[in-house]
C-alpha positions in Angstrom: 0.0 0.0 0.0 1.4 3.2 -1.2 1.7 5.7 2.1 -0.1 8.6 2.4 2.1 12.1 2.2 1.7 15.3 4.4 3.6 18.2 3.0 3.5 20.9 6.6 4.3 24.4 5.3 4.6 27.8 8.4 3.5 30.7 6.6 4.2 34.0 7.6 3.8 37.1 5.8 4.6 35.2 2.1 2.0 36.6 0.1 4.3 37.0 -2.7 5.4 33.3 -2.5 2.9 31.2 -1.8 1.0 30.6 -4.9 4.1 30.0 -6.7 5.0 27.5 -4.4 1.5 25.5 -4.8 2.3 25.4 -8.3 5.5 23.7 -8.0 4.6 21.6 -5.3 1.2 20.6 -6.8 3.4 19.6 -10.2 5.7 17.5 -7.9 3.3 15.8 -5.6 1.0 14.7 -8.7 4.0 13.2 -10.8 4.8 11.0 -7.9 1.3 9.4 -8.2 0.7 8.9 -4.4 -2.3 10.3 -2.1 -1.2 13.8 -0.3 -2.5 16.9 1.2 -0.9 20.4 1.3 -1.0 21.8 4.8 -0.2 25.3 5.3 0.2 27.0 8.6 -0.5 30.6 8.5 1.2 32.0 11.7 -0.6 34.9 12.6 0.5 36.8 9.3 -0.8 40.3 8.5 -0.6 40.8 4.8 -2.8 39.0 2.2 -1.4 35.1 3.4 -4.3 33.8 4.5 -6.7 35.2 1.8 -4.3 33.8 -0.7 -4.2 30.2 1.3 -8.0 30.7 1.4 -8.6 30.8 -2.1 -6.2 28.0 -3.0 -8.6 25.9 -0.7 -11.7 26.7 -2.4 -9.9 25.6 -5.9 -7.7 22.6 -4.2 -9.5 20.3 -1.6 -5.8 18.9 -0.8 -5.0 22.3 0.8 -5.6 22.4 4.1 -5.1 25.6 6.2 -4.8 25.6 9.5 -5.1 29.7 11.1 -3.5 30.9 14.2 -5.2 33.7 16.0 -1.3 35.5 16.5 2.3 35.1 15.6 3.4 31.9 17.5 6.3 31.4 16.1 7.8 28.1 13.1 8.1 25.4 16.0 4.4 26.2 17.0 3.4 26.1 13.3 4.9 23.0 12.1 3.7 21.3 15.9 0.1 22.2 14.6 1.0 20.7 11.0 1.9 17.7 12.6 -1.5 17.4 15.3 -3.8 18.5 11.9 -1.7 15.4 9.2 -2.9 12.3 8.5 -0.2 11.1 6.0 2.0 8.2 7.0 5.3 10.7 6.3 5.1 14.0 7.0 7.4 16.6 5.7 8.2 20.2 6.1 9.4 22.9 4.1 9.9 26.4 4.3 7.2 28.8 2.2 9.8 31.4 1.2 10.6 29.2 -2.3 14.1 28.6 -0.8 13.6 25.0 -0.2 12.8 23.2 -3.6 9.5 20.9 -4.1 11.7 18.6 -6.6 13.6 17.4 -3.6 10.6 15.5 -2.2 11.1 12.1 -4.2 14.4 12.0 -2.6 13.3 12.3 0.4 10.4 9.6 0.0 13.1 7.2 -1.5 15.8 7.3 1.4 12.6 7.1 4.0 11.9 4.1 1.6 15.9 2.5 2.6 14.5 2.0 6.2 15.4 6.3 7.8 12.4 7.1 10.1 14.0 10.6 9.6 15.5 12.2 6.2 16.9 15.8 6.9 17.9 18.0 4.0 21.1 19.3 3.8 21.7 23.1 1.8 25.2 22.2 1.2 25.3 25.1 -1.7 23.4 27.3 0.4 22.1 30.4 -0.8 22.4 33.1 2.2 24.6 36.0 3.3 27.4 34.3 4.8 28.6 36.5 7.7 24.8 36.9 9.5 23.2 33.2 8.1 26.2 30.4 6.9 28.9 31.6 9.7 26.1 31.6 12.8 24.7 28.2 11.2 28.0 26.8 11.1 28.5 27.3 14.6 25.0 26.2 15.4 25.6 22.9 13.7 28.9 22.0 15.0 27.6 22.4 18.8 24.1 20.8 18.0 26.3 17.7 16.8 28.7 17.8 19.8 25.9 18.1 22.1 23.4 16.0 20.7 25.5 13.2 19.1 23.2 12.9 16.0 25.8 13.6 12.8 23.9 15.4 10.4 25.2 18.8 8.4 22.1 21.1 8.6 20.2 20.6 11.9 18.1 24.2 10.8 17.3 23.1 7.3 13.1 23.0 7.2 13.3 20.4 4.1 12.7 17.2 5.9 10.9 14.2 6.0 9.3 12.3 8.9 8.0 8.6 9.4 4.6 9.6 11.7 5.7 7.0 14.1 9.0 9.3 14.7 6.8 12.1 15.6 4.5 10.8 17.7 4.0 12.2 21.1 7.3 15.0 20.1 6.7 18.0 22.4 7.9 20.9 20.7 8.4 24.3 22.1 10.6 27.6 22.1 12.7 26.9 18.1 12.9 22.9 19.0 11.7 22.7 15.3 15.0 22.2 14.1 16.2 19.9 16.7 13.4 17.2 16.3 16.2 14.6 14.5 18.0 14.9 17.9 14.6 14.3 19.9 13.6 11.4 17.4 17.4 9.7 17.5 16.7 9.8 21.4 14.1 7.5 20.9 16.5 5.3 18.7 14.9 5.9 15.6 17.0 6.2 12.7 18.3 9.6 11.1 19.1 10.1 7.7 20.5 12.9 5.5 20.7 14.1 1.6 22.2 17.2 0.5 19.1 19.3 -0.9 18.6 22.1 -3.5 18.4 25.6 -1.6 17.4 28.7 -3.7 18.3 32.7 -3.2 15.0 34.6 -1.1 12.9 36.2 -4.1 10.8 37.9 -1.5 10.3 39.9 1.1 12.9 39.7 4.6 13.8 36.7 6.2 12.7 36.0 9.5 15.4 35.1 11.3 18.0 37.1 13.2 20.9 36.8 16.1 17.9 37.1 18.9 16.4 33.5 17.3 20.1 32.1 17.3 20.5 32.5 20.3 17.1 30.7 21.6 17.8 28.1 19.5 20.8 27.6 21.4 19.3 27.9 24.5 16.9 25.4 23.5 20.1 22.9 22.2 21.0 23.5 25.8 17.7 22.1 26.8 17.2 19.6 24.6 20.9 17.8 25.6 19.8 18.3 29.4 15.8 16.8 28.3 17.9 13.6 26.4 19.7 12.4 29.3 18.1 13.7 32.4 14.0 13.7 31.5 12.9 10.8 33.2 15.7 11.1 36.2 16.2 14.9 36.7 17.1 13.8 40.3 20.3 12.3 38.9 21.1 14.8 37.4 20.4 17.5 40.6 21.0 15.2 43.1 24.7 14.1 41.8 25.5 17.9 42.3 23.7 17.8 45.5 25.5 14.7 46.9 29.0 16.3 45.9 28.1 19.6 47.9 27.2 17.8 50.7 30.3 15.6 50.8 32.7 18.5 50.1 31.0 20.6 53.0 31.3 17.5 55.3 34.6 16.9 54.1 35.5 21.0 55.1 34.2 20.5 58.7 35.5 17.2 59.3 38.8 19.1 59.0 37.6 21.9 61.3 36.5 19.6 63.7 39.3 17.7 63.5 42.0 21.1 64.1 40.0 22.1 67.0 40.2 18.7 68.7 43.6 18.2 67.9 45.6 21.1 67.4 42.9 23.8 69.8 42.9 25.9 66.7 39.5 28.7 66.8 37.4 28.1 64.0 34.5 30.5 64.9 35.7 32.8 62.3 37.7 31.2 60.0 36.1 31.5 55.9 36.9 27.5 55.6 33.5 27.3 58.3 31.7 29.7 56.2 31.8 27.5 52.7 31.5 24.1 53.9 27.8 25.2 56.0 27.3 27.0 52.5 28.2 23.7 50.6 26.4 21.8 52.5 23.3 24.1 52.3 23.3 24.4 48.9 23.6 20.3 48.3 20.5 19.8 50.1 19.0 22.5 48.1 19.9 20.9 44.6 18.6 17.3 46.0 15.1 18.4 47.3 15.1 20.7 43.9 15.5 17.1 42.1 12.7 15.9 43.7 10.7 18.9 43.1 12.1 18.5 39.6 10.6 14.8 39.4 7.4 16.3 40.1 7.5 19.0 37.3 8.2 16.2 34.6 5.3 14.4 35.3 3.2 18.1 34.9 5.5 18.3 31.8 4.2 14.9 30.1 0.6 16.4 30.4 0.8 17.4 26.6 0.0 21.0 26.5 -0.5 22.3 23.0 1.8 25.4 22.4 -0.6 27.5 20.1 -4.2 29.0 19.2 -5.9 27.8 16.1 -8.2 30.5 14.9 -9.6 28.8 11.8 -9.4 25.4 9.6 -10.0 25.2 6.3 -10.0 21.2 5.6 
C-alpha cells in the first residue's frame, strides 16, 4: 500500500510566495502518483497570506489551512502541521521558495531504505554568509557535539518524517529544528541528503541573532531533556551529593584542628563554605525531587498555540 504524504508548510507574511509554491509543489506531488494533502500553517501573518491560502482551498481540496489567532512562532506552526496530518510521512518545508518541491522524491526514496528521519542538507546554500552560513556553522557544529546525532544542517526546514518518529514530540521555544535529535533519542534512525536551496525572491527573512541565540538555548535544553528527563534527580542530586560531601569533608577538617591542634574556627572562611556547601547540596537534592514532580506536569501534553480557523 502506497503511504499517504503530508507536506507541513509555516507561513508568515509570504504573500508574494505562496502561490508560486502551490504550483510547484502541486506539479511535484501529482508526478509521484501517491495520495497527499498540502498543509499550510499561516502563523498569525498580516498581509494578504491567508486570503491567498484561502482561495487556493476553495480551488484545491488537498490544501488544508490551518489559522492561528497571533504570531506563535515556526516550532508552534509545524507542531500544529503535525496534530492537523494524517499522511504516513510527513514533511516540512519552508514557504519562502528557498527550499525546492523537486527534492521531495528523494526524500520519500531514502525514508523508503528503512530512515524514520530524512533531513535535508543546503550544502550550496544560498544566504549571506557573515549573518546566516557563519552563525549556522556554529550552530551545527555544537548541535552535533551536544546531541551526538551527525547530520550537516540541523536548521534546514526540508525534511521528512516517518509519523511513528513524531508521535507524542513535544515541541516548544525553536525545537523545530532539533526534532532529529529528539527522534534519535528514541532510537529511531536519522538520515540525511544534500538538498537544492534557492536565493529569497521575497520579502525579509525571518530570522535574526535574537532566534540564534534561543535556538541555542533550546540545544541547551534539549541535551539536558535527552539524558536527564525521566531522572532529573540524577542529574540535581549528583551535584547535591557532591556539595554535601565537600562541606562534610570541610568541617570534618575543622573539627578535626579544633580537637587536635585547639585551633579557633568560629571565624575562620573554611566554616563559612563548607555550611554553605552543605546548604546548597541539600538545596539541589530536594530541587531534584521537586524537579521529578514538574516532569510528570510536563508529560501532560500541553499544545503550544491557538488555532483561529481550519479550512480542511
Amino acid at each position: 500500500m502506497e503511504p499517504y504524504i503530508s507536506v507541513v508548510i509555516p507561513v508568515y507574511n509570504e504573500e508574494e510566495s505562496i502561490e508560486a509554491l502551490y504550483k510547484e509543489l502541486k506539479s511535484v506531488l501529482d508526478n509521484i502518483k501517491k495520495t497527499y494533502e498540502i498543509i499550510f500553517v499561516d502563523d498569525g501573518s498580516t498581509d494578504k497570506s491567508f486570503e491567498i491560502l484561502e482561495k487556493l482551498h476553495n480551488k484545491d481540496k488537498k490544501v488544508k489551512v490551518i489559522k492561528f489567532r497571533r504570531n506563535f512562532g515556526q516550532t508552534s506552526a509545524i507542531s500544529a502541521g503535525f496534530d492537523n496530518s494524517k499522511g504516513d510521512i510527513i514533511i516540512t518545508m519552508d514557504a519562502d521558495l528557498q527550499n525546492d518541491p523537486k527534492d521531495i522524491p528523494k526524500l520519500l526514496d531514502e525514508i523508503k531504505k528503512g530512515y524514520d528521519v530524512v533531513s535535508g542538507w543546503r550544502k550550496n546554500r544560498k544566504d549571506p554568509f557573515i549573518t546566516k552560513k557563519v552563525p549556522s556553522k556554529i550552530s551545527n557544529i555544537l548541535a552535533r557535539k551536544l546531541t551526538g546525532v551527525n547530520i550537516n544542517d540541523f536548521g534546514c526546514t526540508l525534511k521528512a518524517y516517518r509519523r511513528k518518529a513524531i508521535e507524542n514530540i513535544e515541541l516548544y521555544g525553536e525545537m523545530h529544528r532539533y526534532v532529529p535529535a529528539l527522534v534519535s533519542w528514541r532510537g529511531f534512525r536519522i538520515g540525511e541528503i544534500p538538498v537544492i536551496h534557492h536565493e529569497r525572491r521575497y520579502g525579509k527573512t525571518k530570522y535574526n541573532v535574537f532566534r540564534l541565540m534561543k535556538g541555542f538555548l533550546d540545544l541547551i535544553n534539549i541535551k539536558f531533556w535527552t539524558r536527564y528527563s525521566t531522572r532529573p534527580l540524577h542529574f540535581f542530586g549528583a551535584f547535591g551529593i557532591l556539595m554535601v560531601l565537600l562541606g562534610s569533608i570541610i568541617s570534618i577538617y575543622l573539627a578535626l584542628t579544633k580537637i587536635f591542634l585547639n585551633e579557633s574556627i568560629g571565624e575562620r572562611p573554611l566554616l563559612i563554605l563548607g555550611v554553605l556547601f552543605v546548604i546548597v547540596g541539600v538545596q539541589f537534592i530536594t530541587f531534584g525531587f521537586l524537579y521529578e514532580i514538574l516532569t510528570k506536569i510536563y508529560y501532560s501534553n500541553r499544545k503550544i498555540y491557538e488555532v483561529e480557523k481550519i479550512l480542511k
